[in-house]
N, C-alpha and C positions, 0 to 999 in steps of 0.2 A: 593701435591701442594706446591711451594717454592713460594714463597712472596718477588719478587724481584721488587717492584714498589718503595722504597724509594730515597730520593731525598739524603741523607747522607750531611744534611750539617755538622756536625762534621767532615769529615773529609777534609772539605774546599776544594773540588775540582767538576769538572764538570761534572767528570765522575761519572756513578752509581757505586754506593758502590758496588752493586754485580760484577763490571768489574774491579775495583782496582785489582792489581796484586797481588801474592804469591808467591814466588820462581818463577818466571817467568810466572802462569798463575792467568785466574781470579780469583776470588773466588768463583762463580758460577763453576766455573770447575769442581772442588774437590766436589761439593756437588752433581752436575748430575754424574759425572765417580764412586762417593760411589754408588749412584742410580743403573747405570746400572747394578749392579752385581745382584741384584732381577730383575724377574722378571714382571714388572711391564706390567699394559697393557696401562693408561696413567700418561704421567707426566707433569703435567699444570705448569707454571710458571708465575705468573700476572704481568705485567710489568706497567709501568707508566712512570715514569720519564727517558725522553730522550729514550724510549721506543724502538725507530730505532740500537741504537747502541747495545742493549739486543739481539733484536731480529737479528740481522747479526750477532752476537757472535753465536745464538743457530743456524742459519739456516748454517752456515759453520761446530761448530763442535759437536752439538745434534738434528740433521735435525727432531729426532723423536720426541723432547720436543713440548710443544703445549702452544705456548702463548699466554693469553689472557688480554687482554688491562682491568687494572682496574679503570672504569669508575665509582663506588661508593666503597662501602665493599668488600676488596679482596678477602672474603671467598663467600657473594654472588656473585661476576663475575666467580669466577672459579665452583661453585655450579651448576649455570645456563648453563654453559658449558656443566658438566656434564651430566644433565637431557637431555641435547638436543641432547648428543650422544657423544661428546667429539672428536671425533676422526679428524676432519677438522680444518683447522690452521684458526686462524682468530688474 
């Protein structure tokens, strides 16, 4: 589970902190491409903030991460996920 719903006002910009660049990619990047090398069977990502730009980042280049929108405690929404089977993008 990666906990990408922050809004980053430190770093004064619109974009989610997790989509800020690195040597040219996000930083969500380098943390799903470490991932893929186990393997995993799922990899939730709870988004929130500006949620749409997250979510076309993953579905272009980790179509297989599973996002889910955190609506309270980002460990209860990807929790609930889990219990319910995990596997369907919502």
């Amino acid at each position: 589970m990666i906990l990408a719903a922050g809004l980053g006002k430190r770093m004064k910009s619109e974009i989610p902190k997790v989509l800020h660049q690195v040597c040219f990619k996000p930083i969500l990047y380098y943390i799903l491409k470490s991932l893929s090398a186990i393997d995993l069977k799922n990899t939730f990502i709870v988004v929130g903030h500006k949620e749409q730009l997250v979510r076309q980042f993953l579905n272009s280049d980790f179509p297989d991460a599973i996002a889910v929108t955190q609506e309270n405690h980002a460990v209860a929404v990807a929790e609930e996920k889990l219990v319910r089977g995990g596997s369907a993008k919502s």
